[in-house]
C-alpha positions in Angstrom: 19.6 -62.2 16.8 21.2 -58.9 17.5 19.8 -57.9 13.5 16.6 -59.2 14.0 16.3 -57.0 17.3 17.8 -53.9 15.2 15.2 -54.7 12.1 12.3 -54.5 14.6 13.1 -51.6 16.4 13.4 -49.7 13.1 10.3 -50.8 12.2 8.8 -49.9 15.5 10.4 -46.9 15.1 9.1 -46.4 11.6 5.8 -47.4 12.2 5.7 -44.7 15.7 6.7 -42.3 13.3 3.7 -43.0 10.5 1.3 -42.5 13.5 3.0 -39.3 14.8 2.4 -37.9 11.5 -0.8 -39.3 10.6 -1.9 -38.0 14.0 -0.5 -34.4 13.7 -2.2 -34.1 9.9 -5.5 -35.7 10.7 -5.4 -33.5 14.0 -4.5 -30.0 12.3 -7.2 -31.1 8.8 -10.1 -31.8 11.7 -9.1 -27.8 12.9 -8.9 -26.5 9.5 -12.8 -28.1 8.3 -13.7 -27.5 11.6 -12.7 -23.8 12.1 -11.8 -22.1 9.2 -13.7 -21.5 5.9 -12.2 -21.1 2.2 -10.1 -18.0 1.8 -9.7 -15.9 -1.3 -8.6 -12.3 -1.5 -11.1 -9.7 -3.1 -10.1 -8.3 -6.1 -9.9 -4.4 -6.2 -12.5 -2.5 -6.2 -13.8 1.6 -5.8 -13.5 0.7 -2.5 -10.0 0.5 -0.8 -11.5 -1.9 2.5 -11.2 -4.6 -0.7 -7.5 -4.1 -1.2 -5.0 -5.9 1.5 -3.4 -2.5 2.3 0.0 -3.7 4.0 1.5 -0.4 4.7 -1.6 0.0 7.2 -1.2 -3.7 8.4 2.1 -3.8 9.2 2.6 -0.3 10.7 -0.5 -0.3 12.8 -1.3 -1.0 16.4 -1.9 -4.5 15.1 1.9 -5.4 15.2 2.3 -4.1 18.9 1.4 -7.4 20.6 4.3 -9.1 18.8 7.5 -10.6 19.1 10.1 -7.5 18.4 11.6 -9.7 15.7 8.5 -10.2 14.4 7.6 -6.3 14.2 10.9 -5.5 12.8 10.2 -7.9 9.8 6.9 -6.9 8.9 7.9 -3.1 9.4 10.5 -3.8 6.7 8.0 -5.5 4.3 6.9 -2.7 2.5 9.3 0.0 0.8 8.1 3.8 0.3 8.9 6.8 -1.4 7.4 10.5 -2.1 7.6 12.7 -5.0 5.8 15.9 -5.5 3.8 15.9 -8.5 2.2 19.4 -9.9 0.0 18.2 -12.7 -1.5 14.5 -11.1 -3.6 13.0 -13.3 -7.0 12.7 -11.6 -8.3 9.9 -13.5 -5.9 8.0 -12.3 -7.2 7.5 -8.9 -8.9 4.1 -9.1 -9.8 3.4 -5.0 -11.0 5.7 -2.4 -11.3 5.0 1.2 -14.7 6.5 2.2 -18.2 6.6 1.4 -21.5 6.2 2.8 -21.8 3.9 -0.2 -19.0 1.4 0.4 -19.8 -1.9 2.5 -23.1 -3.0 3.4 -23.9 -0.5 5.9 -27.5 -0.5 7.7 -29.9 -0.7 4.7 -27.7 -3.2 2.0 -27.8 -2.3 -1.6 -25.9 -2.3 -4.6 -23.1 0.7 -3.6 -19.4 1.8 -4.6 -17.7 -1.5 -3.6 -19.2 -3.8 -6.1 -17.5 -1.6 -9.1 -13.9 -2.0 -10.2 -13.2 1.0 -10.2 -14.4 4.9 -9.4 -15.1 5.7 -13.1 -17.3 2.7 -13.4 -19.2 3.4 -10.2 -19.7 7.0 -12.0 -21.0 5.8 -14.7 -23.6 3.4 -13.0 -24.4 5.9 -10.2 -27.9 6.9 -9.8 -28.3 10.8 -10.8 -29.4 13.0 -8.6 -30.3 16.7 -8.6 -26.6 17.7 -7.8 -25.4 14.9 -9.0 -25.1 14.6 -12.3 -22.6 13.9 -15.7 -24.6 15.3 -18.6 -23.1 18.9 -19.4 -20.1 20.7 -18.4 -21.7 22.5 -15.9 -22.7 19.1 -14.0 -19.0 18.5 -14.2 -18.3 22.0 -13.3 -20.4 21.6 -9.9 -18.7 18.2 -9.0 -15.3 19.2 -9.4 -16.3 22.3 -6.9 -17.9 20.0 -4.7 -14.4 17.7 -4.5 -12.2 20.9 -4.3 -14.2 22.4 -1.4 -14.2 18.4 0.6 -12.1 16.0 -0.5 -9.0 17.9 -0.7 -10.0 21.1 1.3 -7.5 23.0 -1.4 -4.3 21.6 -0.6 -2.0 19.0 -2.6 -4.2 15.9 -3.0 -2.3 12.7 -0.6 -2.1 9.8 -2.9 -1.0 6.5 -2.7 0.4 4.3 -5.5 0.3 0.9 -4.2 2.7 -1.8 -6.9 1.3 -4.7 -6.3 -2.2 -3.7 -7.5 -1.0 -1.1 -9.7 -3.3 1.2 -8.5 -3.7 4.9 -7.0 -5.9 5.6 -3.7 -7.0 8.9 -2.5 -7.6 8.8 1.4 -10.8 10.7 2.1 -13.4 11.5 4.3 -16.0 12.9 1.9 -16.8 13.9 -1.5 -16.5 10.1 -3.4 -19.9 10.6 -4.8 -18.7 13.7 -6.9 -15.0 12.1 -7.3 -16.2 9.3 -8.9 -18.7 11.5 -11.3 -15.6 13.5 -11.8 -13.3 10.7 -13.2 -15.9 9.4 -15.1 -17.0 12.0 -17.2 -13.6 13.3 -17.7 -12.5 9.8 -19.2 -15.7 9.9 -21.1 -15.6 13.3 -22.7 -11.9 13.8 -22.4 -11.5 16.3 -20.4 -8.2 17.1 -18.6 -8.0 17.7 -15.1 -4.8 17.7 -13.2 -4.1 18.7 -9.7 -1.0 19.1 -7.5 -0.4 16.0 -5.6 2.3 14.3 -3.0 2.5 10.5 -4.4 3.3 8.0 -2.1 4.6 5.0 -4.0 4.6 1.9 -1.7 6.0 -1.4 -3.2 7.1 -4.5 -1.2 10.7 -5.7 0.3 11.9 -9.0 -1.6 14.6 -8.8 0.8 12.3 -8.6 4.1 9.7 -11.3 2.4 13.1 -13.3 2.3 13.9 -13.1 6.0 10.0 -13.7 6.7 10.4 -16.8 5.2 13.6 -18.1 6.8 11.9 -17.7 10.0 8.4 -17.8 10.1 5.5 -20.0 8.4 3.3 -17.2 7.6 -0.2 -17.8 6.0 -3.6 -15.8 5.6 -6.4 -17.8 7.2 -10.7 -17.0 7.6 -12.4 -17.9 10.1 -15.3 -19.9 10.1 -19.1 -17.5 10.0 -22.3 -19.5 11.5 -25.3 -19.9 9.4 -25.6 -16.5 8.0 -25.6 -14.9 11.4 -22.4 -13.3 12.2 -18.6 -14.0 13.0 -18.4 -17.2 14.9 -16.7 -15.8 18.1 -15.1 -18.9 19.0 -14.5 -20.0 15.5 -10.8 -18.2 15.3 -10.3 -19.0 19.4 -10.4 -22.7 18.6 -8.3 -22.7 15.6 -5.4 -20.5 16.9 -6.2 -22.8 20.2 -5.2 -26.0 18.1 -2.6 -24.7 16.1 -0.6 -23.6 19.2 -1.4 -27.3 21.3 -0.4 -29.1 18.0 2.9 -27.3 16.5 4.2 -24.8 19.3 4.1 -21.7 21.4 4.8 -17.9 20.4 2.6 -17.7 17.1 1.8 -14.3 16.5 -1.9 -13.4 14.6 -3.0 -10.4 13.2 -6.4 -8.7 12.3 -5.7 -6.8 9.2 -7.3 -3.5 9.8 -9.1 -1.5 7.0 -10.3 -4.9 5.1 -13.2 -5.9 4.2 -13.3 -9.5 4.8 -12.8 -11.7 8.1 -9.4 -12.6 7.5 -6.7 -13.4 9.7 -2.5 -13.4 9.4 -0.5 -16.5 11.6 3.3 -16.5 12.3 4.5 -19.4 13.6 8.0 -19.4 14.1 10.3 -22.4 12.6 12.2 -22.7 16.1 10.8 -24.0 18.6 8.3 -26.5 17.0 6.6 -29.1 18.7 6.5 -30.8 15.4 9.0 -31.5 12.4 9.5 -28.1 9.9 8.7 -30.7 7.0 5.5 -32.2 8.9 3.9 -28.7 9.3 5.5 -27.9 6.2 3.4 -30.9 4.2 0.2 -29.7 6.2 0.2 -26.5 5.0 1.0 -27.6 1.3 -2.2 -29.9 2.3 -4.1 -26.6 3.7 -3.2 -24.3 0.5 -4.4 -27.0 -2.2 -7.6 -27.1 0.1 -8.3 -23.3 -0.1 -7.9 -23.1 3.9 -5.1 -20.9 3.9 -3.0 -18.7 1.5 1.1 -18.6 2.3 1.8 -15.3 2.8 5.0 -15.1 1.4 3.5 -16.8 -1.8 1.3 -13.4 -2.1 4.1 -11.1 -0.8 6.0 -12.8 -3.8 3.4 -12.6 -6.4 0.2 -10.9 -5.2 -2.0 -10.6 -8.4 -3.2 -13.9 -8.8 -4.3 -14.0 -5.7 -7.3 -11.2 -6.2 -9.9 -13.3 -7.3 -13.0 -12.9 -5.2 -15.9 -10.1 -6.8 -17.3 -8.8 -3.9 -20.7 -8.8 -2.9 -22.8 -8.5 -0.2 -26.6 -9.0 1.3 -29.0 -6.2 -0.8 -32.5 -5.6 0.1 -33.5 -4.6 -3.5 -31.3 -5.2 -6.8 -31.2 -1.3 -7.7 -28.3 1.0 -7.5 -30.3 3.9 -4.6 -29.7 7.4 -5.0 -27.4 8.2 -2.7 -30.3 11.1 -1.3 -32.0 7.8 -0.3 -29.6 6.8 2.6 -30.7 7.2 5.9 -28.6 10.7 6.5 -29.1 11.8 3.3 -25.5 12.8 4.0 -23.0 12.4 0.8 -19.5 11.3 2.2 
């Protein structure tokens, strides 16, 4: 008798268990079809809003709101060093961070961020009356143009980001002529060197590590509504569920500088309302669903995750002048 009671208590047991877990998945899969749409990361482009620039992210205002654990990791994820370099290859700069031409911007066409890279955004560029690579006076007149703006004469500020494998120049003006710069050069060889500080930024194994004993950390988009904007409520109601359904103290972040909708979750592993294997199998279940990306997966091996060409909304299917745009401002 006493076995019989033991057999269906572990049963009940068993069974109350099966529904907990059915619950908490079917719960958390509603939220994620409900809230969040398929993420995928942009691969480079001319324009650095398409790269996920974590030195920005991580050191940023963005972090403030955190847990001072939290902070401290994500401060440590990314590892930099300087070096002065005299002669700086400037075709080497593949990204900048400015232009009137990057992003949609109030009158969408084809601009700087669909192209891979500033050399082929100089070669498909529309030529204008200042703005031209035909002789080596046109080339002349740009690299004048970039010396007098983008660099105002001192050592050019450049950033070697690892995990693309790619230098970016921040600037305020002068892409338009940079990129009609590095294009002719690479197409009629022409050497052109500057001084430059290099910042070489590469990512913390050891931080990415710690991350990851303490934190499930994935990249997550929220939900847009019929072609008519961010959904407001959209990220509300998913970060709304997420904390009702596996615990308190999850810290979000808005990466800053990027060009997409994305969003960054920390939930930390103590604490859980749920089992670190139950939330574990959802997001295994969330990943193979494109809903989110683990971080730590990226932080470990970024490059296959840049997969998404970006695009945009045009109103006509040429590359514009630049003289065209509303300001008739180059930047």
């Amino acid at each position: 008798m006493n076995d019989l009671l033991v057999r269906i208590r572990a049963a009940l047991m068993h069974q109350a268990d099966w529904l907990a877990r059915r619950n908490f998945s079917c719960r958390m899969n509603e939220a994620a079809l409900l809230f969040l749409d398929d993420v995928r990361l942009f691969c480079p482009t001319a324009d650095a809003g398409t790269m996920l620039r974590l030195d920005d992210i991580f050191n940023s205002y963005s972090v403030e709101g955190l847990s001072e654990e939290l902070q401290q990791i994500l401060r440590n994820l990314v590892i930099s060093s300087e070096s002065d370099v005299p002669d700086f290859d400037f075709t080497k700069i593949q990204s900048l961070t400015a232009s009137d031409s990057f992003g949609k911007g109030q009158n969408p066409h084809i601009g700087g961020s669909w192209f891979r890279n500033l050399s082929d955004w100089g070669r498909g560029m529309y030529p204008g009356n200042n703005l031209r690579s035909d002789t080596l006076e046109d080339w002349e007149r740009n690299v004048r143009h970039i010396e007098a703006g983008l660099t105002g004469g001192s050592p050019l500020r450049v950033l070697y980001y690892e995990w693309y494998d790619r230098y970016v120049v921040s600037n305020q003006n002068g892409a338009h002529h940079a990129a009609k710069v590095i294009y002719q050069a690479i197409r009629d060889n022409i050497a052109y060197k500057r001084e430059a500080v290099v910042k070489h930024l590469s990512i913390n194994s050891a931080a990415v590590s710690e991350l990851q004993t303490r934190y499930f950390a994935f990249i997550y988009r929220p939900r847009r509504d019929d072609g008519t904007g961010y959904r407001q409520d959209a990220d509300t109601d998913f970060q709304q569920s997420l904390s009702k359904l596996t615990g308190k103290h999850i810290g979000y972040i808005e990466p800053v500088h990027y060009s997409d909708n994305i969003r960054l979750a920390f939930i930390p592993r103590t604490g859980l309302k749920v089992s670190e294997t139950r939330l574990g199998q959802w997001i295994n279940t969330a990943i193979r669903a494109g809903k989110i990306i683990s971080l730590t997966d990226y932080l470990n091996h970024p490059g296959p995750f840049h997969v998404k060409p970006y695009v945009h909304e045009v109103n006509d299917i040429l590359l514009r002048s630049p003289f065209e745009s509303a300001t008739h401002c180059l930047r």
